[in-house]
Each structure stands twice: as C-alpha cells, then as structure tokens.
N, C-alpha and C positions, 0 to 999 in steps of 0.2 A: 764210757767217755769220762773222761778225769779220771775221779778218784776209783771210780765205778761206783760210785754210794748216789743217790739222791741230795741235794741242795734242802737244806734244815736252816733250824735258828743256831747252829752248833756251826761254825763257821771252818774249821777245823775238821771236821766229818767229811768236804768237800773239795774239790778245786776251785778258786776265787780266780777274777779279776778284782783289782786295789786301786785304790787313788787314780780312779779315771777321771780322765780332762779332755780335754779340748784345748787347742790355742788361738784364737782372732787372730788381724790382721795387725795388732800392735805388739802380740810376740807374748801376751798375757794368756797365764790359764785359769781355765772357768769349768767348774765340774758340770756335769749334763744338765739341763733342766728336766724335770723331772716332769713337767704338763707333754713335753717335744717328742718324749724315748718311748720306742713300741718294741714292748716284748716278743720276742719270735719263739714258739717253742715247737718240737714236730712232732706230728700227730700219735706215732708212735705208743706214746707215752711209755718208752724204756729211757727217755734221758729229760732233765727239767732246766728250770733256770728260779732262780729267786734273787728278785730287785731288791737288795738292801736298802738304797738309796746312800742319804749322808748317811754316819756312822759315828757315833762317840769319840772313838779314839781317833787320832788324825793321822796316825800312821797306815789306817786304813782306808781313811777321806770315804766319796764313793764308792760302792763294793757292789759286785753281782759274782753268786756260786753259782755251781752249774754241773752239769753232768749226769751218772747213770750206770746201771749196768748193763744198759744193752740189751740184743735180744741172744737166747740161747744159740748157740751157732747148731746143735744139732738143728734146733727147732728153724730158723734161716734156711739149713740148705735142704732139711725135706719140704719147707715152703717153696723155694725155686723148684728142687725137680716135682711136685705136683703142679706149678704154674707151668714149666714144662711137659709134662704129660697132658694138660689141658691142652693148651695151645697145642699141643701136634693136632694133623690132619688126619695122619695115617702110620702106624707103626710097624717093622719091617724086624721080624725075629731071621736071623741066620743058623747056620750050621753048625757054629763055632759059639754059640747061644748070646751073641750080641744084638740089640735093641737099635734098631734106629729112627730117630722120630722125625719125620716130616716134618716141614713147617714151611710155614710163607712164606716165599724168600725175600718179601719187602717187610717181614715182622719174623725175623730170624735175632738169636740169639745174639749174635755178633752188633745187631745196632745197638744192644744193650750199652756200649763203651760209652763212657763221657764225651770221650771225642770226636764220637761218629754222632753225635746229635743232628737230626734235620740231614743226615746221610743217603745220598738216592743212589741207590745201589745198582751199580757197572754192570751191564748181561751179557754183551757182545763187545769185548774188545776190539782191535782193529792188531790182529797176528799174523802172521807170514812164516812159512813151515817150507822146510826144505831137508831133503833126505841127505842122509850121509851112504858113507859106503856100506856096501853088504856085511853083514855081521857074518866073522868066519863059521866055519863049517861046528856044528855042535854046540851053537851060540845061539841061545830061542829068547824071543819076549816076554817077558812075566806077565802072564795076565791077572787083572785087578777089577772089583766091582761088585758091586750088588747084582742079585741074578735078576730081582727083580726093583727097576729105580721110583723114584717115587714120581707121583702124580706131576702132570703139567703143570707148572708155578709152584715147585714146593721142591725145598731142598731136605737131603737125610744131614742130621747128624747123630754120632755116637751119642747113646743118651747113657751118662755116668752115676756110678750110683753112690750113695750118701758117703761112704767108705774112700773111695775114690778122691770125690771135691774133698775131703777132709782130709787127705796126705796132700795133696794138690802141692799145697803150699810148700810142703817139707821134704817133695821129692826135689833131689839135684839136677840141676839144669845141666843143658849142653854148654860145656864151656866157650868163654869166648876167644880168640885167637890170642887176644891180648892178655886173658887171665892167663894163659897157657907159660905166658913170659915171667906174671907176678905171683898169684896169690891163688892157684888153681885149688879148690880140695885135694887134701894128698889122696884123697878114696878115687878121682878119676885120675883114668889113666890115658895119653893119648898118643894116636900115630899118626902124622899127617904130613903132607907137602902144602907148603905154603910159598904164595907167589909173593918175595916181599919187592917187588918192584913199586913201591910205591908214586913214583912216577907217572907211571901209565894208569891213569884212573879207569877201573874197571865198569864196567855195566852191564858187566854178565858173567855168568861161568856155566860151564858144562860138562856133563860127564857120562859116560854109562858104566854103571855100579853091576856085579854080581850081586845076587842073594842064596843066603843058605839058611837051612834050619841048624839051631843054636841050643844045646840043653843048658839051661842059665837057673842058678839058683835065683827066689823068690827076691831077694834082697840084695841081686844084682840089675846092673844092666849092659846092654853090647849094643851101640849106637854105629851105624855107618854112615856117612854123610857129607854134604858139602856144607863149608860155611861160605857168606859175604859179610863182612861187618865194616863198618868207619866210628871215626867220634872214638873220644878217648877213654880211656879202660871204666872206669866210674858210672858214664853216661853211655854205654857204645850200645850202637842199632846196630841189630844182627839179625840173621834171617839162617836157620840152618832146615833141612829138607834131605830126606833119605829115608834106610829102614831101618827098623830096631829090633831085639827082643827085652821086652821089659815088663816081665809077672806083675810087680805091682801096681800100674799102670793099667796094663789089660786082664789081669787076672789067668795070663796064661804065658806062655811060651814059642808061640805065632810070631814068627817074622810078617811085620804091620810097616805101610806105608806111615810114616810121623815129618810133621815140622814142629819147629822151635821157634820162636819169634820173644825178640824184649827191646823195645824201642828208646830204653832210656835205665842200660845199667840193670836190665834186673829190676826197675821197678814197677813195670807193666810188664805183660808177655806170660806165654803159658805153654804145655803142650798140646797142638792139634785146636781143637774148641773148649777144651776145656775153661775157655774163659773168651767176653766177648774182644771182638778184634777182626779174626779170619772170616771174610767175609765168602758164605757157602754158593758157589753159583749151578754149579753141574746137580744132576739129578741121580747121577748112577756111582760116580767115584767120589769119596771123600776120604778125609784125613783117618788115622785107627785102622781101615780095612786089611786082613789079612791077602798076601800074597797066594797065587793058587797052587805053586811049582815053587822050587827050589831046585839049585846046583849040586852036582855030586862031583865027591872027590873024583878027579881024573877022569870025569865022564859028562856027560852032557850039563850047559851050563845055561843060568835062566839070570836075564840081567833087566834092568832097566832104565831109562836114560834121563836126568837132572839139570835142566837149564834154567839158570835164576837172571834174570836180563832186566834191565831197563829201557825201553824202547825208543828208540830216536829215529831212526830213518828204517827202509825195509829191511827186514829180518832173516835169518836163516835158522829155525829153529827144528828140532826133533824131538818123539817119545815124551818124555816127562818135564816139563819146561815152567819155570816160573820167571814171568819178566814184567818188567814195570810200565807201563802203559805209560810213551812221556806224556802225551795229553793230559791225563790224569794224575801222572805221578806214584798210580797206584801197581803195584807188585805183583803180577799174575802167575800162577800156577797150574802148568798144563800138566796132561798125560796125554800124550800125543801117541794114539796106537794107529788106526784108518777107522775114523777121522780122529782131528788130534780131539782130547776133551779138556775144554774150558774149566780146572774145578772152584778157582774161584780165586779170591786175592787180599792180601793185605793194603786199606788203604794206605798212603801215605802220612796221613795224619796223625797215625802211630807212632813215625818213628821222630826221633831228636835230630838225627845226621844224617840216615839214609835214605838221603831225598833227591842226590844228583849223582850219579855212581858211589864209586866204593873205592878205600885204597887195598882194600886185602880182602885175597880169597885163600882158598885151601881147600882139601881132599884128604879123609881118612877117618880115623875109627876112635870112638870113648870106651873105657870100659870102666863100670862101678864096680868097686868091689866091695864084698859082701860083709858083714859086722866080723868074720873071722880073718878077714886081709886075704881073702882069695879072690883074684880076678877073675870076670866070665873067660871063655873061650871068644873070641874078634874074629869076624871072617868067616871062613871056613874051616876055623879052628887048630890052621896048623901054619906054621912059620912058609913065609913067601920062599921060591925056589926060583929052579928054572922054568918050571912046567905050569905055566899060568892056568890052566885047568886043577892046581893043586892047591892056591889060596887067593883069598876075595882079592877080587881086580876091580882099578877103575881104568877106563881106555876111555879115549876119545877126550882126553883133558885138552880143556879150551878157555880163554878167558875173549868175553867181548868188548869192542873199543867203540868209541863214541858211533859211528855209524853203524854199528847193527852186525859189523861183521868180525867172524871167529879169525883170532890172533893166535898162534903159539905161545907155547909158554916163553918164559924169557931163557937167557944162558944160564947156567948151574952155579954161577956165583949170585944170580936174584933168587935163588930159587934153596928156600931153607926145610931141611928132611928132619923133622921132629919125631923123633922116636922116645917113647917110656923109659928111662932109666932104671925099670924093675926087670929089663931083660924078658916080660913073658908076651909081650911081642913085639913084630919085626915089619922093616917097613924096606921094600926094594925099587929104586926108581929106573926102570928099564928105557924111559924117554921115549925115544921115536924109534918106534918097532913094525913099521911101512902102513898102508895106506888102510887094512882092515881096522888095527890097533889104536893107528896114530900114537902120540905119549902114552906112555901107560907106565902105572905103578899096581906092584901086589902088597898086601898086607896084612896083617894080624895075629894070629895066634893061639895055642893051645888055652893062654891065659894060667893060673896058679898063683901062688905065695904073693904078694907084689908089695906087702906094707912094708913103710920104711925107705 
C-alpha cells in the first residue's frame, strides 16, 4: 500500500495525506482535532498509519503517512488454498489427476465476493424444460461429471494450485463483443455471428455446439462459445459459457466444460471459480470438468447444448442451459441431460448492466496465439465446408424474447459474420437448414501464422 515502505519520521520514505481539514457550516476550514480522531490500523500488521498531527511547515498543515508492503503474494495464495483444503469436506481425485474439494454450499468460495455479503444462497430454482427435435442420425450427447458427486450439502469445486491463481490474473480473457469492434488483443483471434438487432432485447440465447479434441500448444488457447453481454465497452457485463482447450489453465489439453463472467469491464470476473462469484449448486457437474467423448472428422459427432436465459414467464429450455431466475434476477446454468442438472448461477449483484436482458448475442470461436504468432487449430481443426460432420457446428441457434419463448434469428442484414482477418479460420452461415438443424453455422480452422 503507498509507497510499499512503512510510515517513519522521514516523511518522504512514504505516502502522506497533507493539509487535512474539515469545513463547518459557515464555509471555514479547521484542521481535525486532535482529542476527536481514532486511528484505524488492520491487524495484519503488513501496512501502518503515523498521526503526524500539526506540522512545522504550513505547506504540510495536518499530515498522516501511511502504508506498507503488504503481505507476500506467494505466502497469500498458499494461505487461501490451505484455508481451502481445510474447509473441504471431502476430496474427489479423478482420472485426468484433478482435485476437487467439497465444501458447504452455504460456506463455499463464491460467498467470499464483497458483493454477495449476508448472500442466501438459490438451491431450487423455478425452470421449465422442453425437448427440441431429435438430434440427426450420428449426433450423441456428451456426457460430463464426476463419477463419483460429493456428499449431500456440499458442492465440488476445482481446487487450483499456487501456479495457476498466480497467472490468474495475466491469463487473456474471453473477449468482449464490443472489444471485438475496438481494442481486442491482436494475439485473439475471432469467428462469430452476432445478432446485432439491438432492438429486440434479448433474454436468452441458445445453441448446441459440437466438441473435438484439439492438440493446442501450452501458450495457446481455442475457446468455443456463446457470448450475452450489454453496458458499454469499458463497463460491459458479459456472461460467456462453452468448451475450451486451454494448457495453462488446466495443465493439459482436455476439451473442459468453462464459463467466463466480468461484470463491470474486466474489473471483476474470472475463469470458472477461480475467483468468488459463481455460485456452486449441483453436486456432480461443475465448471473445469473434462468432456468424456469427442467428434470425429466425418464420422460420428458428440455435442452439447447452451441456453443463457433470463426467466420471465414459462420456459422452454434444453441440455445445457443458463437463465436468469426473474425473481431473483439471478443467472442459472443448467446441464439438462434426463434429468436437467441445476449446476449453479451467477448472482445478479455482480453484474453493472446485465440485470434486464441483453442487447447482443453471438456464436463462435477465440483463438490465442502463442508468443511465436501461431494460432491454435478452432473447431475441428479444418475450415467449414459443405459436410457439417467436417468442422465444429453450432445448430439450433436461438435467441429468447421477453416471454420465455425461442425466436429466430433476425434477417441477414441484422445479422453481422465476424470472421479473423489472418485467413486461418473460417466461419460459414448455412441458416435454416429444416427442422433437425434449425439455423446452423460451421466454423473454425486449421489455425497457423496469424500475427499481423
């Protein structure tokens, strides 16, 4: 804090406040009294305060220094993850050698937020689930889950390790629709349909996404997903939700169920739980988890399906579904297989803007590329064709309108196809392709060269 130095007689060694006053009600200033002022300092003892008081020279009048160095950030996050391994219930090792620790779902990580103070945490939403058509022939459901869920009252989450929280911060985010326009990193690269009808205010979107396995260098990454965001580029509340392959993140190369959540601009928000917010309800599915199945080129395809909604009258929902509880205002996300699973929600008290629908949605793919300007492979790793069995699809594109029910997209002059300008992938809008498909788009790519 300040300076990072401790408060001395060395007035200069520190950060000050100077010439503090007060002003009455006749518009006159009077420095503190000196019997009235209580020192606050926190317990800590990594940061100080030292009451100067008056002071000699008058260009200083009243003075207080102040500040510290802080606590070690190594020494921080192995304090939280051993407060975290305490507090678990129950620890849950997998196949793929991930950790996940139980915990109480009324003393879960996620109340940690400033914002969720005195927070009673949602168990049983009020959702309404409704099948679409049969998924065509060589079209299967991804299965997802822990084999084994944690105890009654206690949710998993991915427990991260020291390494991890400590890129945290300096991994790149999912961009937002609106950076996409401004000031994106030139290192993501994106392919997307974007519904800009802004008109029609959104309260849902939908999709079912293909999955594939992705060989991604370590200091890449290949994001698929939906966005909803509103609120202007600076401040914007965004909600994104799909799969990824992301090494540095999981330490591997697993295509992993991930959301993305920043309520105000990037200056809250995080991936999955790595920071408190996403509030954990389900026992067996949560955010991080690897996929079990994957699509093969031109052969059997393994998908899953993405509803981001905010709830207003009854609903029609399917598969993987995250919508906003109007009662509560808060943002749920399902995985609707038989039965659908509740896994848990962002309250509303996160966001800046997205608290009454949305003006923009979208469908499609990020890709980072790596410190040498090579983009991952997107997709299924090979440019969109005719043969939807040949590169990652999303079908069943839908946006929801104030009552709860699935709208088409709008005509093709609302409707803007954002493709990468590095040429190494490709995005094809097929539209309405009959009643299995519905809208459908392919996309992505081999990936390569892209810097520049």
């Amino acid at each position: 804090m300040g300076s990072g130095h401790m408060p001395d007689d060395i007035i200069r060694d520190s950060t000050y406040f100077r010439q503090l006053q007060w002003i009455d009600a006749h518009g006159d200033c009077s420095p503190p009294p000196s019997t009235d002022m209580r020192e606050w300092v926190d317990k800590s003892k990594v940061k100080d305060m030292k009451n100067h008081h008056s002071v000699e020279d008058p260009d200083m009048a009243y003075l207080i220094s102040y500040g510290g160095p802080g606590d070690n950030d190594d020494t921080e996050l192995e304090r939280q993850i051993k407060f975290m391994v305490k507090a678990s219930i129950k620890t849950i090792s997998t196949a793929e050698r991930d950790v996940y620790d139980c915990f109480d779902i009324d003393k879960q990580p996620a109340l940690e937020h400033p914002l969720l103070k005195g927070h009673k945490v949602q168990k049983e939403p009020n959702l309404h689930f409704k099948r679409f058509h049969k998924a065509p022939a060589n079209v299967n459901a991804a299965q997802l889950g822990l084999k084994e869920p944690c105890p009654v009252g206690t949710v998993p989450i991915l427990r991260a390790t020291k390494e991890v929280l400590n890129k945290e911060k300096s991994l790149l985010k999912i961009p937002s629709l609106a950076a996409m326009k401004q000031n994106a990193p030139s290192s993501q690269h994106v392919v997307s349909l974007v519904d800009n009808k802004i008109r029609n205010v959104k309260f849902g979107i939908y999709a079912s996404l293909s999955i594939y396995n992705l060989t991604v260098a370590h200091d890449q990454f290949s994001s698929h997903n939906v966005w909803i965001e509103t609120g202007p580029a600076d401040h914007i509340s965004m909600i994104a939700a799909g799969w990824q392959v992301f090494p540095q993140l999981y330490g591997d190369t697993s295509s992993r169920l991930f959301i993305y959540w920043t309520g105000d601009g990037y200056r809250n928000g995080c991936y999955n739980t790595l920071c408190p917010g996403f509030v954990q309800v389900d026992r067996r599915i949560t955010t991080g988890l690897p996929f079990s199945h994957s699509s093969t080129y031109g052969g059997d395809q393994y998908e899953f399906s993405i509803l981001i909604q905010q709830l207003r009258q009854k609903t029609h929902q399917q598969f993987f579904l995250s919508n906003q509880d109007r009662a509560t205002g808060n943002w749920w996300l399902v995985v609707v297989s038989d039965p659908p699973v509740k896994v848990g929600y962002w309250p509303n008290e996160l966001f800046l803007y997205l608290r009454n629908g949305s003006r923009h949605t979208a469908w499609g793919g990020v890709g980072l590329a790596g410190g040498d300007g090579v983009c991952p492979p997107m997709g299924s790793g090979h440019m969109p064709g005719r043969d939807f069995k040949h590169a990652a699809y999303f079908r069943q594109l839908f946006w929801i309108n104030g009552h709860g029910d699935y709208s088409y997209l709008p005509g093709s002059k609302d409707m803007r196809e954002w493709v990468d300008k590095s040429k190494v992938y490709g995005l094809k809008n097929r539209q309405y392709v009959g009643q299995e498909m519905d809208y459908m788009i392919s996309y992505g790519g081999p990936g390569g060269y892209c810097r520049g």
